[in-house]
C-alpha positions as CSV (number, residue, x, y, z in Angstrom):
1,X,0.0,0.0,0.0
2,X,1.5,3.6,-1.1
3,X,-1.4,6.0,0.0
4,X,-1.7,7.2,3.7
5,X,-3.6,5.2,6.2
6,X,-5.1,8.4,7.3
7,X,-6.3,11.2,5.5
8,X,-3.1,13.7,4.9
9,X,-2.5,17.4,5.4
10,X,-4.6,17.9,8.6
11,X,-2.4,19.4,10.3
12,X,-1.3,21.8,7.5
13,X,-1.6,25.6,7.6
14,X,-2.0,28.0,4.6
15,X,1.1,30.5,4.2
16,X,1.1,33.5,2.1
17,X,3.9,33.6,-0.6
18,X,3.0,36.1,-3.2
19,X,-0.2,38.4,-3.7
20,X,-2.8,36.1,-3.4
21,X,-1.1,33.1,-3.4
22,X,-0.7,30.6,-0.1
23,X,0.8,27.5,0.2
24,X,-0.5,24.7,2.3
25,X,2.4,23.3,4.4
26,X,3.0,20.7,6.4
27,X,5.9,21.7,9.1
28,X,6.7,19.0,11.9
29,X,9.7,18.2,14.5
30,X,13.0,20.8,15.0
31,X,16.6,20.7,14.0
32,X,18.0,21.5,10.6
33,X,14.9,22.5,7.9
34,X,14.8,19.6,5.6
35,X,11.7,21.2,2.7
36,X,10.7,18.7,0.4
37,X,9.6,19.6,-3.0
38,X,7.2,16.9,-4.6
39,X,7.1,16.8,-8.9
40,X,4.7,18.0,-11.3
41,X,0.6,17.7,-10.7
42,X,1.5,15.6,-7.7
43,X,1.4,16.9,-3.9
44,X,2.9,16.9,-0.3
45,X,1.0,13.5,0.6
46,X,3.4,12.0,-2.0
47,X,6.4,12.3,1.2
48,X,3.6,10.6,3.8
49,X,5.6,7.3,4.5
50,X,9.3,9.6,5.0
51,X,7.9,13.0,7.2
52,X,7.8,11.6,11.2
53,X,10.5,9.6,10.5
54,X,12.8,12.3,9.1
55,X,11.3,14.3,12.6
56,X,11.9,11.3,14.5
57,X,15.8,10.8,13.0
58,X,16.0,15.2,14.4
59,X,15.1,17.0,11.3
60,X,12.3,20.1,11.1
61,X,10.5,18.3,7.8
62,X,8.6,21.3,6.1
63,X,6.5,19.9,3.2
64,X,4.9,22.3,1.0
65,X,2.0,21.9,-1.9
66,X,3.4,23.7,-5.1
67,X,1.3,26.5,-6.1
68,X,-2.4,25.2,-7.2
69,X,-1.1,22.0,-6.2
70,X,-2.5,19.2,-3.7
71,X,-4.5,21.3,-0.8
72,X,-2.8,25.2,-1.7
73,X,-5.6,27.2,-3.5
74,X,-6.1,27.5,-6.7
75,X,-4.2,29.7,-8.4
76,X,-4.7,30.8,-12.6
77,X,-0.9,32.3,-13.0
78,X,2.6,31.6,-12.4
79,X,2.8,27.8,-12.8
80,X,6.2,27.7,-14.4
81,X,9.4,26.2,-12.6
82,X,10.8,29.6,-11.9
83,X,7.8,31.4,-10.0
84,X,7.3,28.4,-8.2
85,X,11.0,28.9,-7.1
86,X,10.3,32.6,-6.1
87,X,7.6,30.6,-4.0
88,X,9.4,28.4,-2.2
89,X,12.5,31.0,-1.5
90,X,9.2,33.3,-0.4
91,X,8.3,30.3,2.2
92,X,11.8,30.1,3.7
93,X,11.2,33.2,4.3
94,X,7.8,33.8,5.5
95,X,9.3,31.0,8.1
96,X,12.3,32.1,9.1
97,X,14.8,29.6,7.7
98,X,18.5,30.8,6.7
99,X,19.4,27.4,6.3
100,X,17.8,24.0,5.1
101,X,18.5,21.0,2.6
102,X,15.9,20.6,-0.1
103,X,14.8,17.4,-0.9
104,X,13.0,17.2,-4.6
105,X,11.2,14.7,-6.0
106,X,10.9,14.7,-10.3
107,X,9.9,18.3,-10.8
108,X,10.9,19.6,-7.5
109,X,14.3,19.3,-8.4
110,X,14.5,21.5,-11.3
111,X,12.5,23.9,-8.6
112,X,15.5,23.4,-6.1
113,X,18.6,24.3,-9.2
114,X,16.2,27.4,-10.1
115,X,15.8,28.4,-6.7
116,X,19.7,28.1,-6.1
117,X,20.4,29.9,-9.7
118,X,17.9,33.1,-8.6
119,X,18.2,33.3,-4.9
120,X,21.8,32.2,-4.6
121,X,23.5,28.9,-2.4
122,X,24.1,30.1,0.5
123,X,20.8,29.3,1.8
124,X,20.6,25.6,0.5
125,X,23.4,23.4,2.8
126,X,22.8,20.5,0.4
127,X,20.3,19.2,-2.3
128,X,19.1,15.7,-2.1
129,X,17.8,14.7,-5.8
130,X,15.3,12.0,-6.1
131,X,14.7,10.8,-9.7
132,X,15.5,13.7,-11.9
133,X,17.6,14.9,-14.6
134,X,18.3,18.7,-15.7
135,X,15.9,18.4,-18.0
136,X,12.8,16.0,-19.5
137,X,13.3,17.4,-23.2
138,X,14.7,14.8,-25.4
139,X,16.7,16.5,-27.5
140,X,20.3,16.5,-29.3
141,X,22.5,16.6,-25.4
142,X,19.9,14.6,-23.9
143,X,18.7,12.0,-26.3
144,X,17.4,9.8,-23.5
145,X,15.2,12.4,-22.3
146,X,12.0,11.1,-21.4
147,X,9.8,13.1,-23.5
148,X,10.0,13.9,-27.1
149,X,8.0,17.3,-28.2
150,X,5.6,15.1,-29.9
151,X,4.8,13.1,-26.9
152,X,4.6,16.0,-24.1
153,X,1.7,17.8,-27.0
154,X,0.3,14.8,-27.3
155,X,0.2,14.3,-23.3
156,X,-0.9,17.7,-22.6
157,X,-3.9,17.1,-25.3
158,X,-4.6,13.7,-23.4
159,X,-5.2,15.7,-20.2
160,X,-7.1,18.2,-21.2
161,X,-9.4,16.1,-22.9
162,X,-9.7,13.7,-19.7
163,X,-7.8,14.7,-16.7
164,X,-8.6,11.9,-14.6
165,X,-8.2,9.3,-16.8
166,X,-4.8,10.6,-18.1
167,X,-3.0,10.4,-14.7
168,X,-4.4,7.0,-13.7
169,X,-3.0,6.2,-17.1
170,X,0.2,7.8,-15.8
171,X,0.3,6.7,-12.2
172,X,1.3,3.0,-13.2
173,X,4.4,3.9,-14.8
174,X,5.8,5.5,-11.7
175,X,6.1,2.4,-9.7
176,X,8.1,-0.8,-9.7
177,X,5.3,-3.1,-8.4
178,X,1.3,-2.6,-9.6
179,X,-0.9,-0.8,-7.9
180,X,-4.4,-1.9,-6.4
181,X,-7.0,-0.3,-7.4
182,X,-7.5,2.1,-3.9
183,X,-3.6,2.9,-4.6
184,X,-4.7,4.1,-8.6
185,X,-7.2,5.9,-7.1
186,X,-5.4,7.6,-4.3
187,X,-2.7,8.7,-6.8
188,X,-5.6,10.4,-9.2
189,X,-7.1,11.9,-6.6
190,X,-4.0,14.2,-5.6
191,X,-2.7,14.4,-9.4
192,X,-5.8,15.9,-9.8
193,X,-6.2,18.7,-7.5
194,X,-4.2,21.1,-9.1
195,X,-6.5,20.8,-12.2
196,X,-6.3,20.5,-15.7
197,X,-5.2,24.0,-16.7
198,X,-2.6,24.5,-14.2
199,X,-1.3,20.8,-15.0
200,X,-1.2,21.5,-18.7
201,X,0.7,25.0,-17.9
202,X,3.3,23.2,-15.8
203,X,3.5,20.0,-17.6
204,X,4.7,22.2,-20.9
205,X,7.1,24.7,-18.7
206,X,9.2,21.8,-16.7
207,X,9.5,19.8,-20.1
208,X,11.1,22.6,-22.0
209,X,12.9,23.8,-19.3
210,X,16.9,23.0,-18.4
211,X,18.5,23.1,-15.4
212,X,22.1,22.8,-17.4
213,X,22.8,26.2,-16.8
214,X,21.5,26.2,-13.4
215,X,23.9,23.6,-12.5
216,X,26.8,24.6,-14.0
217,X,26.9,28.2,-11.8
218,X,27.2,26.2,-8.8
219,X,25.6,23.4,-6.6
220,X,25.8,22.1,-3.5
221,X,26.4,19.0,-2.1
222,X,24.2,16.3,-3.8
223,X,22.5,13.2,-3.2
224,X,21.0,11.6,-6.0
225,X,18.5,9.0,-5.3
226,X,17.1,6.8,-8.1
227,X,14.9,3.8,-8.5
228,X,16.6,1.0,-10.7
229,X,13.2,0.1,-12.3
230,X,12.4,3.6,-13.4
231,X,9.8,3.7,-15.9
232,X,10.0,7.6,-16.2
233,X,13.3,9.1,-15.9
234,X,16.2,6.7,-17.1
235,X,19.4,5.7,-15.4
236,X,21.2,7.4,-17.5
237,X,20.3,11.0,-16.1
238,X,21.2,9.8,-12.8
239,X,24.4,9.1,-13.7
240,X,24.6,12.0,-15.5
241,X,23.8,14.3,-12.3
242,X,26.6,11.8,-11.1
243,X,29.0,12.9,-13.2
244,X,28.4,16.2,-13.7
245,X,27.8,17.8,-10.0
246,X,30.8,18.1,-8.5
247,X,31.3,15.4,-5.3
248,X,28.0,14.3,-6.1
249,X,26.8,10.8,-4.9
250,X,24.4,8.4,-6.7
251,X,22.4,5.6,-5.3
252,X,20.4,3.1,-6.7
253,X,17.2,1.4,-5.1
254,X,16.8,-2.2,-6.2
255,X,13.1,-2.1,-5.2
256,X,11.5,1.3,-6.4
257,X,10.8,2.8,-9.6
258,X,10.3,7.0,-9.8
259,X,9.3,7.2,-6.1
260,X,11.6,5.7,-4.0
261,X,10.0,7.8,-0.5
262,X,6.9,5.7,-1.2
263,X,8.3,2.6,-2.4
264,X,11.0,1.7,-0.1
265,X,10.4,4.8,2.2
266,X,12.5,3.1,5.2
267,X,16.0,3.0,3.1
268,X,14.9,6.1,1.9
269,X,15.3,7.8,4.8
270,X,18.1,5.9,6.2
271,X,20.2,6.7,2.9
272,X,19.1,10.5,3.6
273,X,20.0,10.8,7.0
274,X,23.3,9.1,6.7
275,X,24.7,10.9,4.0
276,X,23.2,14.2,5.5
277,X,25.5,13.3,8.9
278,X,28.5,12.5,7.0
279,X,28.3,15.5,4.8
280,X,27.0,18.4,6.7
């Protein structure tokens, strides 16, 4: 089972990060900020399994929904990966934090690079990086990107014509092992809440968008996380990030596909809080 036993997000609170926009966050334990960034049209309740344990291992786990995403309001404007950056560097500081590690999953990577690019490093003591490359645009640099031009128009079309049955289309391909049909449904459910206008806005700006440039000004310290039965993002752009962040380190989960928090949630967190003791 991948969903929460209980409902998520009841104890989140709505924080105001631009004119009219709020985030709904979900901020447990203290100790060094660890925010965790979840991917495109997915939510907060995508870290469930990972949160009290990260609080329980001494870590302040802040886990935000993206603009119009999961239980923050809906908002028409600004879903590209560089407002959504001004966002979360906005929620560090509506909460005080001078210091934190982001975690990203899939999208909220690219996020984390564009936050480091705009707002500077000095912020961010390290990045962990589950599942994504600098960019999904398959192109000439990155011929094994995961999505053609042809494919992300046709995906986008897909959605808007039924939103619903587009992601429970999706859902399967982000996990190693099938999914019941209560898991399908749970993962619908929060793909869906950020809507099909929003989705198609942010589906198109992460896809053409590149963190190359990002990464190359400077990074942090880096631990790349990736399932070895990814369906979505291939190996290769893990071992790319590998390769090309400096001091980076790359490990590979035997049992997960593109969500290692929710499919082998305990390693997960033991990888993270290791490497996070030996590095900071």
């Amino acid at each position: 089972m991948i969903r929460p036993s209980t409902p998520f997000g009841s104890d989140a609170r709505l924080v105001p990060v631009a004119t009219g926009v709020e985030l709904s966050v979900t901020d447990r334990g203290e100790g060094l900020p660890l925010v965790l960034l979840h991917g495109v049209s997915m939510s907060a309740a995508y870290f469930h399994p990972v949160i009290d344990p990260l609080v329980a291992a001494g870590y302040r786990v802040i886990v935000p929904d993206l603009r119009g995403h999961g239980r923050s309001p809906h908002v028409e404007g600004g879903h590209t990966v560089g407002q959504y950056a001004d966002d979360v560097n906005a929620l560090l500081d509506a909460l005080d934090i001078d210091t934190c590690v982001l975690v990203g999953w899939s999208m909220g990577n690219l996020v984390a690079w564009e936050l480091m690019l705009r707002h500077g490093r000095e912020r961010v003591a390290a990045h962990v990086n589950i599942s994504q490359g600098p960019t999904d645009l398959q192109c000439e640099a990155f011929p094994y990107g995961p999505l053609s031009l042809e494919a992300i128009h046709g995906f986008i079309a897909s959605c808007q014509a039924d939103f619903r049955g587009s992601m429970e289309h999706f859902a399967p391909a982000m996990f190693k092992e099938p999914l019941s049909d209560e898991d399908l449904a749970w993962c619908a459910n929060e793909s869906c809440m950020v809507g099909a206008n929003a989705a198609a806005a942010i589906l198109l700006d992460q896809t053409l968008y590149s963190a190359v440039d990002a990464i190359a000004a400077g990074t942090v310290p880096t631990l790349n996380l990736w399932g070895v039965h990814e369906g979505l993002i291939p190996l290769a752009m893990g071992e790319w990030c590998r390769d090309n962040i400096p001091g980076s380190t790359y490990v590979v989960f035997d049992g997960s596909g593109h969500c290692p928090q929710l499919e082998e949630p305990t390693r997960c967190v033991e990888t993270i809080t290791a490497w996070l003791a030996e590095t900071l």
